[in-house]
Backbone as numpy.savetxt, mean C-alpha at the origin, in Angstrom:
# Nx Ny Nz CAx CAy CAz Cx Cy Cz
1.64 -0.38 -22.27 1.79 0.58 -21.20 0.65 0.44 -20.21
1.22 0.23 -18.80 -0.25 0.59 -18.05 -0.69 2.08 -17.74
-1.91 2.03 -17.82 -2.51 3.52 -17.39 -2.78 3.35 -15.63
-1.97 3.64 -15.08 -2.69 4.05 -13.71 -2.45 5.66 -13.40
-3.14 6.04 -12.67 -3.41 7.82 -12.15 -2.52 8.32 -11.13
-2.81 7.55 -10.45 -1.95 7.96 -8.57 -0.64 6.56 -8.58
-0.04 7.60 -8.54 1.44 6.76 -7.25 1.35 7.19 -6.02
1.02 5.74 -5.64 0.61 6.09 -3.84 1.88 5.92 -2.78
1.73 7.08 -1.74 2.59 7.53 -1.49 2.88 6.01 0.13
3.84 5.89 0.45 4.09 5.09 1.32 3.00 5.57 2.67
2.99 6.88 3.09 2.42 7.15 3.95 0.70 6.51 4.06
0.53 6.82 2.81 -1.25 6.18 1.98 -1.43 4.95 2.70
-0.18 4.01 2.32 -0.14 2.46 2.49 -0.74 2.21 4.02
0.49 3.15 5.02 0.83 2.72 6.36 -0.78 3.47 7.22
-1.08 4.57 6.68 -2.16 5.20 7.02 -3.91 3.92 7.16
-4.03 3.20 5.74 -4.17 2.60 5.72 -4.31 1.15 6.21
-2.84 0.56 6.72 -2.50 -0.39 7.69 -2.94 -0.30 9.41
-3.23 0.95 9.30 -3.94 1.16 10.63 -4.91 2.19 11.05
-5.67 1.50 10.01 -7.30 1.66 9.83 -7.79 2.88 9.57
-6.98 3.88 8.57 -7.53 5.22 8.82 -8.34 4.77 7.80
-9.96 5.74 7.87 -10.89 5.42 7.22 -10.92 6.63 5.77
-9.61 7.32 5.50 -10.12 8.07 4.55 -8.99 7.40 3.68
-7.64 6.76 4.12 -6.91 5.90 3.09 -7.14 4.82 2.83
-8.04 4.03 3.30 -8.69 2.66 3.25 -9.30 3.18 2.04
-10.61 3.81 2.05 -11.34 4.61 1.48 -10.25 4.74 -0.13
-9.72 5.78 0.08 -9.16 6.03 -1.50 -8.48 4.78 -2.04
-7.85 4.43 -1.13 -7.45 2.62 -1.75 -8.40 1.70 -2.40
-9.71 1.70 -1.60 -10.62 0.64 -1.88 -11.60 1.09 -3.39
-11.76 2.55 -3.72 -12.50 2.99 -4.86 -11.82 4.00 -5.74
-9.81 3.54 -5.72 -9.05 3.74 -6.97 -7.98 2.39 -6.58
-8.18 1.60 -6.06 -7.23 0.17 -6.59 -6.49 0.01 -8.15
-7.52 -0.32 -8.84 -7.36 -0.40 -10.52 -6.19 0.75 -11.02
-6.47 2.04 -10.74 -6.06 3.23 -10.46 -4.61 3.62 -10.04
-4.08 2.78 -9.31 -3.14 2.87 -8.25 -1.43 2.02 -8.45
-0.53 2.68 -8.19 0.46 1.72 -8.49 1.66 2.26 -7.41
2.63 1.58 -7.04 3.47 2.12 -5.62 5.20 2.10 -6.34
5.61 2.83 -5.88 7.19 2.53 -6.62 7.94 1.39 -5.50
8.79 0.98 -6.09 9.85 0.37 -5.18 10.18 0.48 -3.81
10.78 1.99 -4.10 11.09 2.68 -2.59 9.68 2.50 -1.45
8.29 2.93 -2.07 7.57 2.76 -0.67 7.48 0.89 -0.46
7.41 0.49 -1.79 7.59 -1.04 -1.11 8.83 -1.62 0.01
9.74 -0.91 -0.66 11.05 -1.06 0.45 10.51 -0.63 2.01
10.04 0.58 1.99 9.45 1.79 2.84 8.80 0.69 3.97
7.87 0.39 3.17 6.58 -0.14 4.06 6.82 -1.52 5.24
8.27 -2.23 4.07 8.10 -3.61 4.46 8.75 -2.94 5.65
9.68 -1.56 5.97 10.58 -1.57 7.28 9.96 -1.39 8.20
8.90 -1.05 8.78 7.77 -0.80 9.51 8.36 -2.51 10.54
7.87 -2.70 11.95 8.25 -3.32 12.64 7.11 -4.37 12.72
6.73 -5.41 11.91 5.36 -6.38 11.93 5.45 -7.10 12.24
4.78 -7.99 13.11 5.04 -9.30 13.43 4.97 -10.53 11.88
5.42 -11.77 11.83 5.55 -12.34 10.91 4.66 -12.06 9.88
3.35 -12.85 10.70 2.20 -12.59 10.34 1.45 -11.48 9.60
1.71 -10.63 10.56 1.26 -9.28 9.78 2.79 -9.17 8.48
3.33 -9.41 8.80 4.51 -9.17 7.61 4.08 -9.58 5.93
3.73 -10.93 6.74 3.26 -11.84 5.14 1.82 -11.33 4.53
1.05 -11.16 5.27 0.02 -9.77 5.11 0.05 -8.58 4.08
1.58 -8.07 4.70 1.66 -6.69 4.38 2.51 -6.95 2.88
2.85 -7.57 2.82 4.09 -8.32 1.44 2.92 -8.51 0.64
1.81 -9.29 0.69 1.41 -10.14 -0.05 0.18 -8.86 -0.73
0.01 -7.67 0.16 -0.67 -6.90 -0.49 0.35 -5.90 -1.32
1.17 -5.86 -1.32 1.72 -4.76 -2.09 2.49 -5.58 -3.15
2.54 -6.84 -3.14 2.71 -7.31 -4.14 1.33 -6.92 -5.60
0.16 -7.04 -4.81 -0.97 -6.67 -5.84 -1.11 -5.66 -6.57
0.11 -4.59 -6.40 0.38 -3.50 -7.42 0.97 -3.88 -8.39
C-alpha cells in the first residue's frame, strides 16, 4: 500500500503551473506526500498548452 496524505486537487496543479508561490510551495515540501487521481490528470492535460509546455505538463504528473 502506498501511504500518501493529500490528494491534490487539480486546481493545486494549475495554480502551480502559473507560478503561484504558495502551491509551488506545498508541492515542493509534500511531493513524497502527494498523489493526484485520474480525473485531475485528465483535468489538467485539458488546459490549452502549447506542445511544449504540454510534454512538460504530462511528464510531471506522470511523477505521481
Amino acid at each position: 500500500m502506498i501511504d500518501k496524505a493529500f490528494l491534490v486537487d487539480f486546481n493545486i496543479l494549475i495554480y502551480h503551473l502559473n507560478n503561484e508561490p504558495v502551491a509551488t510551495r506545498f508541492l515542493t515540501e509534500n511531493f513524497h506526500k502527494c498523489c493526484i487521481s485520474q480525473l485531475s490528470f485528465i483535468e489538467v492535460l485539458s488546459f490549452d498548452f502549447t506542445h511544449e509546455e504540454r510534454l512538460s505538463v504530462q511528464s510531471l504528473l506522470e511523477t505521481f
